[in-house]
KOLKOLRO-573281 format. One record per residue: x, y, z of N, C-alpha, C in turn. Coordinates in steps of 0.001 Angstrom, whole numbers. Each point is the difference from the previous one (the first is absolute). Example, Ala and Ser with C-alpha at 12.3 -4.5 7.8 and 13.67 -1.06 7.14 Angstrom:
% KOLKOLRO-573281
       n.X       n.Y       n.Z      ca.X      ca.Y      ca.Z       c.X       c.Y       c.Z
     13190     -5690      7800      -890      1190         0       900      1200         0
      -350      1050      -720       820      1190        60      -770      1090       730
//
This chain:
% KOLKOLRO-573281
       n.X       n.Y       n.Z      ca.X      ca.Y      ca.Z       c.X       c.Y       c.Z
    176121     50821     83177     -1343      -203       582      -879      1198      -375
     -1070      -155      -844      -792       599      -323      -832      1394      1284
       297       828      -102      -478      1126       984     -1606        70       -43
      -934      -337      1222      -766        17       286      -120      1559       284
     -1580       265      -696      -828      1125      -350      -562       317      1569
       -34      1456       194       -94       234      1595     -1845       -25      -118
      -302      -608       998     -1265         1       768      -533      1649        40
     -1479      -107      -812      -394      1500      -542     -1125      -281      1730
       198       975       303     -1032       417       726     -1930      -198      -193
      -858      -162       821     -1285        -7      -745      -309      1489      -127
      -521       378     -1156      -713      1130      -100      -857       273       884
       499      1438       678      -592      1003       886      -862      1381     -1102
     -1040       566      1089      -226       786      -633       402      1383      1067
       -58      1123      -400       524       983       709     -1413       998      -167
      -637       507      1913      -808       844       -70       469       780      1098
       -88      1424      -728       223      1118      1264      1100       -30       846
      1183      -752      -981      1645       262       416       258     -1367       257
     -1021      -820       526       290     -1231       571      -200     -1592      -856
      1130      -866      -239      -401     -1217      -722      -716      -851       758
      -611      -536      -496     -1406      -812       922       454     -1465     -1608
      -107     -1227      1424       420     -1085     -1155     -1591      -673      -611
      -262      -852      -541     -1009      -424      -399     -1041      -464      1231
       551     -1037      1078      -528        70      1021      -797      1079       878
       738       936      -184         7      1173       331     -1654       397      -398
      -368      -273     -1440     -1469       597      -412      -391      -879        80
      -585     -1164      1072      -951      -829       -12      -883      1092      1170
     -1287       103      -131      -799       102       463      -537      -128      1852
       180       708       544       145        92      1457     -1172     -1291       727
       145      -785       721      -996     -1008       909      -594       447       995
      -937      -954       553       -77       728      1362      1134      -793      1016
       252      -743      -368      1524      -811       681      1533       730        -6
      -176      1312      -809       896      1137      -174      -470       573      1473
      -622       267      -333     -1063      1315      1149        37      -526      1699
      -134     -1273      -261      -188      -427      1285      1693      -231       827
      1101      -532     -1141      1529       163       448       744      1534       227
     -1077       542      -202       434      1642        51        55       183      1476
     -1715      -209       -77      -226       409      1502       132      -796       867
       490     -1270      -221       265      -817       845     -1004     -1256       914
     -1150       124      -792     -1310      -444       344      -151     -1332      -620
     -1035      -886        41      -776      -869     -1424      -748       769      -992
      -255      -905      -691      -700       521     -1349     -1346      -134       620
      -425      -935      1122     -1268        35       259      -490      1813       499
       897      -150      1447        33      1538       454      -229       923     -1236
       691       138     -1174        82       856      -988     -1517        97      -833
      -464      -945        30     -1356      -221      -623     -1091       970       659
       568      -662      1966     -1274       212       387       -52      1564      -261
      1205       644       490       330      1757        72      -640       411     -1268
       159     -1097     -1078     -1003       724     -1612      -757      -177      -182
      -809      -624       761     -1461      -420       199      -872      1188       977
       741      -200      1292      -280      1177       820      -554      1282      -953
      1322       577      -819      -143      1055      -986     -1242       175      -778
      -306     -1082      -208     -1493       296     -1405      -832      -456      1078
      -110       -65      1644     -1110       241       497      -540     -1207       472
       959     -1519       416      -594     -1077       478       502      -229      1148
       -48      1021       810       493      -720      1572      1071       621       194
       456      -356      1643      1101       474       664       798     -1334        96
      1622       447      -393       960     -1444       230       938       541       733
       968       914      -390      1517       454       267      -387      1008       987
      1424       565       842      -255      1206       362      -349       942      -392
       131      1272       296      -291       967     -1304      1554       512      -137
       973      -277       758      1311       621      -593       375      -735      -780
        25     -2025       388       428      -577     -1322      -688       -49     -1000
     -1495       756      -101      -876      -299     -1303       515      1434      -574
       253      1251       941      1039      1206     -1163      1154      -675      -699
       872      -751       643      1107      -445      -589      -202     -1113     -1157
      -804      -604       327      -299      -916     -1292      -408       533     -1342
     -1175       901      -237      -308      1179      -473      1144       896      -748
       791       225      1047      1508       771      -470       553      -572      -709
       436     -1050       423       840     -1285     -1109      -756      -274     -1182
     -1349       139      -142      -685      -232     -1267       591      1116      -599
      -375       841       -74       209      1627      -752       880       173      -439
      1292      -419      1086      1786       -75      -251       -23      -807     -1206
      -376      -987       243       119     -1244      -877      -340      -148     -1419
     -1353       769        58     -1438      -302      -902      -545      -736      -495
        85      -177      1362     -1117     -2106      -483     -1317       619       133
      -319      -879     -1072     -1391       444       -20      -699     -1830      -130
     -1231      -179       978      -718      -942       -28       -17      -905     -1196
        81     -1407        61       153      -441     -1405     -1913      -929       718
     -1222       671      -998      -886      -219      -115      -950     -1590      -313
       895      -564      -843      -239     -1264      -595      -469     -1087       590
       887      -544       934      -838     -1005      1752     -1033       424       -54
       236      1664       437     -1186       324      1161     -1360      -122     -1264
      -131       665     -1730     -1104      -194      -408      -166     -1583       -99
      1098     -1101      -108     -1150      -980      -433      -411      -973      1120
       239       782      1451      -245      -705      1004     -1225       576       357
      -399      1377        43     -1172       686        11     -1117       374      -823
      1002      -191     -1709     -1347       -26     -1421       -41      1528       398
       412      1029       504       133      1467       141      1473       420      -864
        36       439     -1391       778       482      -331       430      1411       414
     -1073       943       876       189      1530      -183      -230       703     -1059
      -238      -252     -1370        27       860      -901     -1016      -350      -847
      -636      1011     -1204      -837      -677      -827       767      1023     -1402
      -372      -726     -1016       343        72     -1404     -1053      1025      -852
       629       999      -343     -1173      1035      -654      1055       545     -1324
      -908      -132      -944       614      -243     -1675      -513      1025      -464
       466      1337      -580      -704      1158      -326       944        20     -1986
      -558       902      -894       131       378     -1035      1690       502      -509
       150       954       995      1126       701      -381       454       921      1130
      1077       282       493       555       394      1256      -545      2105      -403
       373       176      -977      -186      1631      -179     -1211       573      -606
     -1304      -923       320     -1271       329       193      -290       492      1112
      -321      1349       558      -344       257      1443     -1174      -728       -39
     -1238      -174      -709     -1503      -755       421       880     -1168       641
      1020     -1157      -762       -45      -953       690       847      -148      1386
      1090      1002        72       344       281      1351      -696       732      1213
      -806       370      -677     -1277       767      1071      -626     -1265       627
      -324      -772     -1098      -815     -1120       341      1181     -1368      1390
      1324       245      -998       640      -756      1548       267       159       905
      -300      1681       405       192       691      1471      -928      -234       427
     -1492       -17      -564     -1297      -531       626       506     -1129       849
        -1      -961     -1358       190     -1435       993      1356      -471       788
       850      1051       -23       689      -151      1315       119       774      1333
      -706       970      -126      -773       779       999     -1109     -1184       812
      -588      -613      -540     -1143      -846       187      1140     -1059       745
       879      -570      -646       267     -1330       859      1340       257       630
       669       851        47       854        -9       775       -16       479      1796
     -1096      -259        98      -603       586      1585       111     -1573       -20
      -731      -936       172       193     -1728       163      1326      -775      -257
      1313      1261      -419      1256      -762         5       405      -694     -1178
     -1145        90     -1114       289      -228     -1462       742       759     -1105
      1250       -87      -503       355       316     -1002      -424      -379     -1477
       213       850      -619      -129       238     -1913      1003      -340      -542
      -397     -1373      -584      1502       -57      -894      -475       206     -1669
       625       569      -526      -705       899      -796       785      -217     -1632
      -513      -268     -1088       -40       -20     -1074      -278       382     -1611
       466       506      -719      -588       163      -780      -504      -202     -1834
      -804      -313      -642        45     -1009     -1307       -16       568     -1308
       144      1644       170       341       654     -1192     -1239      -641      -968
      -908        63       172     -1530      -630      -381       502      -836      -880
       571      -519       679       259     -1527     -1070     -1138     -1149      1128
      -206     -1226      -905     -1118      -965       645      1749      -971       663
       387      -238     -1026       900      -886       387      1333       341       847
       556      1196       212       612       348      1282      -602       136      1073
     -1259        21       233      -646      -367      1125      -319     -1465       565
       -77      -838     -1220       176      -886        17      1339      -860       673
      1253       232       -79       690       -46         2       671       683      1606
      -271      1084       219       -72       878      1290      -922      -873       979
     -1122      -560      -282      -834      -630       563       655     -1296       795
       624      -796      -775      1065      -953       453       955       275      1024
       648      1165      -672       906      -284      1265      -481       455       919
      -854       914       491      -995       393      1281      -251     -1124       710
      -448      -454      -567      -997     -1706       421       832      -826      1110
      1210       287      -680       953     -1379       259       536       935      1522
      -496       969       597       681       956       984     -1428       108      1211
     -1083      -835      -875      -957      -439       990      -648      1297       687
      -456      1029     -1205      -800      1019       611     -1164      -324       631
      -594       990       792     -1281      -462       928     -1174       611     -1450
       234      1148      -357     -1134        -5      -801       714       608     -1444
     -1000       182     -1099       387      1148     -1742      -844       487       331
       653       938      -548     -1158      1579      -920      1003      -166     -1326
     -1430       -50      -831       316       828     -1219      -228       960      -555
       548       266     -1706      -941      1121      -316      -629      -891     -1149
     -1381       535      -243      -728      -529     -1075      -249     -1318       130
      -757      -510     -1096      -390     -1249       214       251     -1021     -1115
       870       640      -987       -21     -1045      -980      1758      -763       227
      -211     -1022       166      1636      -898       549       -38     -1182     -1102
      1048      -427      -348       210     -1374      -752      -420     -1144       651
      -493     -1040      -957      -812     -1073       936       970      -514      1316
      1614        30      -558       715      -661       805        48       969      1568
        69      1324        39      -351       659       834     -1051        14      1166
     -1070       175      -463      -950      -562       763       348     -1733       568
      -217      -846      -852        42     -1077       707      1285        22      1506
      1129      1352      -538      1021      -627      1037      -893       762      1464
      -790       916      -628      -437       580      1059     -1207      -511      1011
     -1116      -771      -688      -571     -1035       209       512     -1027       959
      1308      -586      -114       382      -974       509       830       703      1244
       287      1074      -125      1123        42      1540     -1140       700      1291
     -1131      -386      -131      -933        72       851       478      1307      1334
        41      1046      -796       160      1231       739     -1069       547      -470
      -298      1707       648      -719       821      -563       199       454     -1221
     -1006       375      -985       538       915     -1349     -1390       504         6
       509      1490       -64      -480      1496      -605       331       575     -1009
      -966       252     -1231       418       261      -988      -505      1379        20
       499      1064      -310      -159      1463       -68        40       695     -1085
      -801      1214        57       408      1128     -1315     -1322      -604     -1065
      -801      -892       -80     -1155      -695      -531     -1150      -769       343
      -890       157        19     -1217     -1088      -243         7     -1338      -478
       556     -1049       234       582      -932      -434     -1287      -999      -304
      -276      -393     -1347     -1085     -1024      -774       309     -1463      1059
      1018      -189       169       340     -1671       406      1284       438      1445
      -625         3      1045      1554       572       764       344      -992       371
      1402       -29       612       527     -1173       744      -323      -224       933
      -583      1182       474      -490       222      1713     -1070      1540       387
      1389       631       948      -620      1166        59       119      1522      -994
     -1173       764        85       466      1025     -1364       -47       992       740
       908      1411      -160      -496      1378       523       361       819     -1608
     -1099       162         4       588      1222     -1416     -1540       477      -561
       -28       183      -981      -942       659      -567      -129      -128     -1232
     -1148       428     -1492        10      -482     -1200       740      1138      -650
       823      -296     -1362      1162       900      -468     -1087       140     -1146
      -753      -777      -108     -1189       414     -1507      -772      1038       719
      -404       -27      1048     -1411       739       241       775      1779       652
       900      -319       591      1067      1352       161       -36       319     -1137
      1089       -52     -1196      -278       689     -1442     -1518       448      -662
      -724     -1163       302     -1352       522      -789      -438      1084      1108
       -70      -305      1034      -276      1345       595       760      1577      -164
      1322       -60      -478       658      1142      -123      -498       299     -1655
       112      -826      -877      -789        38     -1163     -1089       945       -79
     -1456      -854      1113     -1342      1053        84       -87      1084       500
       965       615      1030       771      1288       164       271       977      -914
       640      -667     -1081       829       997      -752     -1492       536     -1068
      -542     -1524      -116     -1631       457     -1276      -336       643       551
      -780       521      1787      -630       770       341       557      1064       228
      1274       311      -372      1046      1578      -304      -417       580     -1947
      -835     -1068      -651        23       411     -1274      1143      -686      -623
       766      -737       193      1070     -1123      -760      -883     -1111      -687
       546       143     -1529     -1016     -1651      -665      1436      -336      -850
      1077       587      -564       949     -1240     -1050      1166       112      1401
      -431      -899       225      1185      -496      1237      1002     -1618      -849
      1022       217       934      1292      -750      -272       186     -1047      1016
       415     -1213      -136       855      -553      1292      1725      -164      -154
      1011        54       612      1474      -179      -300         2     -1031       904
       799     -1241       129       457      -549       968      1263     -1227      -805
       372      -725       571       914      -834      -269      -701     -1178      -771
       789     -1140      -607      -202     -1269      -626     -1005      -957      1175
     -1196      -507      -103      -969      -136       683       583      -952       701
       821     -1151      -984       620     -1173      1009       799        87      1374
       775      1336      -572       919       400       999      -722       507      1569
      -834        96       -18      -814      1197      1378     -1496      -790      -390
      -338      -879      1235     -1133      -609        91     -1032      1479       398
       170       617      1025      -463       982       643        56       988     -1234
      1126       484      -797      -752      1041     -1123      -823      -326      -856
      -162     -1570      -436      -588      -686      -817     -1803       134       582
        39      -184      1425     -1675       811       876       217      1078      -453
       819       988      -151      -517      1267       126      -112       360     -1643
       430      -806      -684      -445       713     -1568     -1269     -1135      -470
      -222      -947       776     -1733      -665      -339     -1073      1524       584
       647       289      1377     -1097       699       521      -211      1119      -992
      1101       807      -389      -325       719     -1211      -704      -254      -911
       434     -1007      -594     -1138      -726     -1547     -1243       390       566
      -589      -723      1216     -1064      -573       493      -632      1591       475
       562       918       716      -829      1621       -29      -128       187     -1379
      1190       477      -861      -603       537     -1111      -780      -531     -1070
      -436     -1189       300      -901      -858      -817     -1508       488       956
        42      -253       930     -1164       245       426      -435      1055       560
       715      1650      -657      -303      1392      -412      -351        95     -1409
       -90     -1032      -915        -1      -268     -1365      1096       951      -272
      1039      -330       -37      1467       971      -649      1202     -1131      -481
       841       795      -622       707     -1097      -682       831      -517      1008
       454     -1193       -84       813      -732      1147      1447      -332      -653
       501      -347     -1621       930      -250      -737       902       813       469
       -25      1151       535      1388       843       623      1094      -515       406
       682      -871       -30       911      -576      1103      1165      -400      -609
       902       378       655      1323       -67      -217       730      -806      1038
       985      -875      -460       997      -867      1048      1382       348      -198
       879       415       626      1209        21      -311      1079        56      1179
       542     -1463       -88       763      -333       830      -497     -1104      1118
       935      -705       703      -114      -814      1122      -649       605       888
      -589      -406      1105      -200       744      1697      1317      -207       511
       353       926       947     -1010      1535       352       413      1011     -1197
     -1068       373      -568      -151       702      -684       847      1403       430
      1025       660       -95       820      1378      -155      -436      1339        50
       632       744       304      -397      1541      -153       685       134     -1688
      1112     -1015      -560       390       242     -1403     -1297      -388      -661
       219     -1105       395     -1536      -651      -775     -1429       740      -596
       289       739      1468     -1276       703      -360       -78      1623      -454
      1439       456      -366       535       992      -884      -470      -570     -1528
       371     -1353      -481       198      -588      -985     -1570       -36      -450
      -642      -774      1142     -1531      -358      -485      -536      1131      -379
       -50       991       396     -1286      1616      -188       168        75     -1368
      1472      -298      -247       344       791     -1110      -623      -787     -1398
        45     -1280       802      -396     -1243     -1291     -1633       326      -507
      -409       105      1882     -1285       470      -416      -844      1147      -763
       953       833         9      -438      1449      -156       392      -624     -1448
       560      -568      -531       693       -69     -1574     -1383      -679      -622
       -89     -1286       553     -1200     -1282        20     -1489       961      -366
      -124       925      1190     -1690       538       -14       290      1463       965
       170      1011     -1148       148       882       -19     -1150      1410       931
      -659     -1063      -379     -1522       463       543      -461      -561      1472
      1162      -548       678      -107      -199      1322      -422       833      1155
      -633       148      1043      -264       744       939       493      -432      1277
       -64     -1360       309       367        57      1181      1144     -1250       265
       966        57       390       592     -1696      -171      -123      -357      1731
        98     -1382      -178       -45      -607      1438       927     -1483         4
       764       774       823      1422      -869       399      -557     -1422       897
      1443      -518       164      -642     -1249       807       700       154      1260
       566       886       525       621       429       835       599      1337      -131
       369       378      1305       274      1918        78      1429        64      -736
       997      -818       477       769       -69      -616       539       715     -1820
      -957     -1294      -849       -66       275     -1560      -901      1460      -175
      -659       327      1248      -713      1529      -473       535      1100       491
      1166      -381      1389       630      1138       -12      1145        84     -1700
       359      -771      -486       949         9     -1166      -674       401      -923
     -1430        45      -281      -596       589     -1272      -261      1250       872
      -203       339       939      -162      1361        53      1097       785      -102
      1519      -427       324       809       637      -565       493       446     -1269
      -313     -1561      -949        74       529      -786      -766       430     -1390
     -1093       532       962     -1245      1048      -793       509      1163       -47
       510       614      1684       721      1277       334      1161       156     -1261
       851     -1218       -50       968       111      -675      -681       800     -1568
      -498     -1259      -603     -1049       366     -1618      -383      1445       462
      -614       538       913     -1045      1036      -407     -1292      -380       570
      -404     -1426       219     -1453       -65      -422      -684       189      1668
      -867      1223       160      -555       166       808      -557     -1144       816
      -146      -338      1750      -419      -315       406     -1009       332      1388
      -872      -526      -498     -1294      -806      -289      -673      1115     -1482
       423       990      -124      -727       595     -1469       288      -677     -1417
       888      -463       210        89      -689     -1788       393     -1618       788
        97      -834       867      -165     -1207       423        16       -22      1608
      -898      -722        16      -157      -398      1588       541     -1029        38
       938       -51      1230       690     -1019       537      -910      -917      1632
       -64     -1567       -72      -365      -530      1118      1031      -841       245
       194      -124      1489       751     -1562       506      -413      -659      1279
       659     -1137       247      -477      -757      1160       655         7       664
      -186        82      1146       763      -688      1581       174      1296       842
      -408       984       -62       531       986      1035       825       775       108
      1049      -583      -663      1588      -117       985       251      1624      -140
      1043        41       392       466      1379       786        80       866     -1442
      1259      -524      -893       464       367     -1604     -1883      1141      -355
      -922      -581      -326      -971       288        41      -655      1185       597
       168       124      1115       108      1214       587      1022      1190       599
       692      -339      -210       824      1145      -257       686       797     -1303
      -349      -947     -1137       334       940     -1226     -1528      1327      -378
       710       624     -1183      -994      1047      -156      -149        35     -1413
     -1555      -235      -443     -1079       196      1365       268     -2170        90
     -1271       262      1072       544     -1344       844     -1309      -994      -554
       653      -959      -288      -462     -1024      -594     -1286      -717       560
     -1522      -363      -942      -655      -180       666      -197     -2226        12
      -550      -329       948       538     -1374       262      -721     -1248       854
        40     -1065       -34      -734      -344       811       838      -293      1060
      -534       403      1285      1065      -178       868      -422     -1123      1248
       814      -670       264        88     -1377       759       665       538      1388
      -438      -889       982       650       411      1411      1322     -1138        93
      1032       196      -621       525     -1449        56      1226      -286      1390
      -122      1027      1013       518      -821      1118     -1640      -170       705
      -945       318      -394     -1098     -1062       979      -446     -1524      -667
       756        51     -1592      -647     -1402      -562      1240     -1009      1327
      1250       778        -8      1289      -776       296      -573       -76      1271
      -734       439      1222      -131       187      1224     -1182     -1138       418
     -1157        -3     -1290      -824     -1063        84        44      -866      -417
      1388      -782      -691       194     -1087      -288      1135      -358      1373
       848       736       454       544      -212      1582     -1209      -460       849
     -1098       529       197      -830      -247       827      -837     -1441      -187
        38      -118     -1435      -699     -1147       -80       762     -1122      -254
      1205       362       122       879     -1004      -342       614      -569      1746
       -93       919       982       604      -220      1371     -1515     -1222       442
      -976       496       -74     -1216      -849       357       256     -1820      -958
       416       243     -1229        -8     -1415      -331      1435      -357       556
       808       867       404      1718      -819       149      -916      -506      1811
      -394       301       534      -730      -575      1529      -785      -889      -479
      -716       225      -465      -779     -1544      -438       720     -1247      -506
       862       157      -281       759      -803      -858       777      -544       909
       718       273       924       687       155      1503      -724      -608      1151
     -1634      -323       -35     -1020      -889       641       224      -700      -325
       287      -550     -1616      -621     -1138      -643      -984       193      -851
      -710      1020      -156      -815       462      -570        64       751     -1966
      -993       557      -255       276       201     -1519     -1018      1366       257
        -5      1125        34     -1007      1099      -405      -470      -189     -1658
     -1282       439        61      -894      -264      -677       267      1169     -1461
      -304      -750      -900       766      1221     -1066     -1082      1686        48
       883       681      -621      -620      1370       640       683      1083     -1242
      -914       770      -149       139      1053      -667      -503      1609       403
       948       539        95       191      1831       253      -150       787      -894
      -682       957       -60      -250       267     -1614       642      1874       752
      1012       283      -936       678      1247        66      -487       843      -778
      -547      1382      1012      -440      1003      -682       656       824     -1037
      -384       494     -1826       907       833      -329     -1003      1088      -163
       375       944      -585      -353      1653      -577       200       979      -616
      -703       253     -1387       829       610     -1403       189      1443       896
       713       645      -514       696      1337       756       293       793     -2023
      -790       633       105      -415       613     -1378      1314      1068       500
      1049       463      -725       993      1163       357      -232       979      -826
      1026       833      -421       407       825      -753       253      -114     -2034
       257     -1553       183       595      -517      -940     -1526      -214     -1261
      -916      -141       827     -1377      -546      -989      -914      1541       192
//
């Protein structure tokens, strides 16, 4: 008689000394919580309801113990009922550039400073300035039934917008002046910032000026800021052909080691270059130091956004500088007013914030 093969056990996994079977990692209930303490699941509700502030149910010793058993446990609220019974998800969807930009993390402490007093969370994303990972990011947000977006910028793939169009939430588009918005705008013009740091530098005595920035497709927003260039030095009568692209957005501190150098090779006779961000101008100012080549005496360096990099190297970089946790703070603000309107029944009326910037002439020009 053929010897029957012994019965394998189901795979366990082993954490912190202890095997825990597959069952074992399913996900805690509130029907866990409530056999703990010995209660219903109704009781258990009400005690978590109580918690975020709707009334008195339990005692207060069995609402500690219920509480306790959560923590023990770590159940945590499963949200889903409660948004599509209320159309209140708790959270809104905000899509920024790139996680190790301080401008754009400045800008998401704004707007979660702004809405997290009303009990709203940031669920937070980011599209590596691509059109179509936002695109894409956009989806699965959607499908999680945020109350409102923020974006950055304003240029999205048709399919984008339309998804945004249709899930009849708020959208704030930020960081621009938007020609066609979806809705609401807080930002400011990225042409008229540059041309203004531009007429700055002419009234320092600067006329063969440069622009560096990335491949125009790549960076809608650098693509404003090297029109606004054309558009000053055309209308100082000076040459505008200066311009160099090299590379995707966000444009690098390598990048912009690489660019000076292209430039300085290109037009020798350069005076001043102007980055499209602090970033690519802290990297050409290094490596000017590196070359030799005096700065601001044998090239003046400009960049945009403020950011910190900018001011603290030496000498310190001059720039246009943006407030970007108040753009993030006034798109929270205007975004909490349409998530209430919306919550009537209502639609707030489209609206635009126009964010102050300010060239900050440094050391560098």
């Amino acid at each position: 008689m053929k010897k029957k093969s012994p019965v394998r056990p189901r795979s366990a996994v082993t954490v912190s000394g202890q095997s825990l079977s597959p069952a074992a990692l399913r996900h805690v209930t509130m029907a866990d919580v409530a056999a703990k303490v010995g209660v219903s699941k109704m009781t258990v509700s009400r005690a978590l309801n109580r918690s975020e502030g709707s009334g008195r149910s339990a005692t207060l010793a069995l609402h500690e113990r219920i509480l306790q058993a959560c923590k023990e446990m770590g159940y945590v609220v499963d949200q889903t009922a409660r948004t599509f019974s209320s159309k209140r998800s708790g959270f809104v969807a905000a899509l920024i550039p790139a996680l190790n930009n301080s401008n754009f993390s400045d800008t998401v402490h704004g707007l979660t400073s702004a809405v997290e007093a009303s009990g709203l969370q940031v669920l937070l994303g980011y599209t590596d300035n691509d059109q179509h990972t936002e695109e894409r990011l956009l989806r699965a947000m959607l499908t999680r039934r945020p109350e409102g977006v923020v974006l950055t910028g304003g240029s999205h793939t048709p399919a984008a917008r339309n998804l945004l169009k249709a899930a009849g939430v708020p959208v704030i588009e930020t960081w621009d002046l938007v020609a066609d918005p979806i809705e609401h705008t807080v930002g400011f013009s990225n042409a008229e910032a540059v041309a203004e740091l531009v007429r700055h530098l002419h009234a320092k005595g600067y006329r063969r000026m440069a622009f560096f920035g990335g491949v125009p497709e790549s960076d809608a927003r650098g693509a404003d800021r090297r029109r606004g260039f054309e558009s000053a030095m055309k209308g100082l009568c000076l040459d505008a052909s200066r311009i160099l692209s090299v590379g995707r957005a966000p444009v690098s501190m390598a990048d912009g080691a690489q660019g000076v150098a292209q430039v300085m090779l290109r037009w020798p006779d350069v005076q001043a270059l102007v980055c499209v961000s602090d970033h690519p101008a802290f990297g050409a100012l290094m490596e000017c130091q590196r070359r030799g080549w005096a700065v601001p005496d044998r090239l003046a360096i400009a960049g945009f956004g403020g950011s910190e990099v900018a001011a603290s190297c030496h000498p310190q970089i001059s720039t246009v500088a943006v407030d970007c946790v108040s753009i993030g703070r006034a798109a929270g603000q205007l975004l909490l007013r349409a998530i209430d309107a919306a919550r009537q029944g209502q639609r707030l009326p489209a609206e635009t914030v126009l964010a102050p910037f300010r060239v900050e002439l440094r050391g560098s020009t």
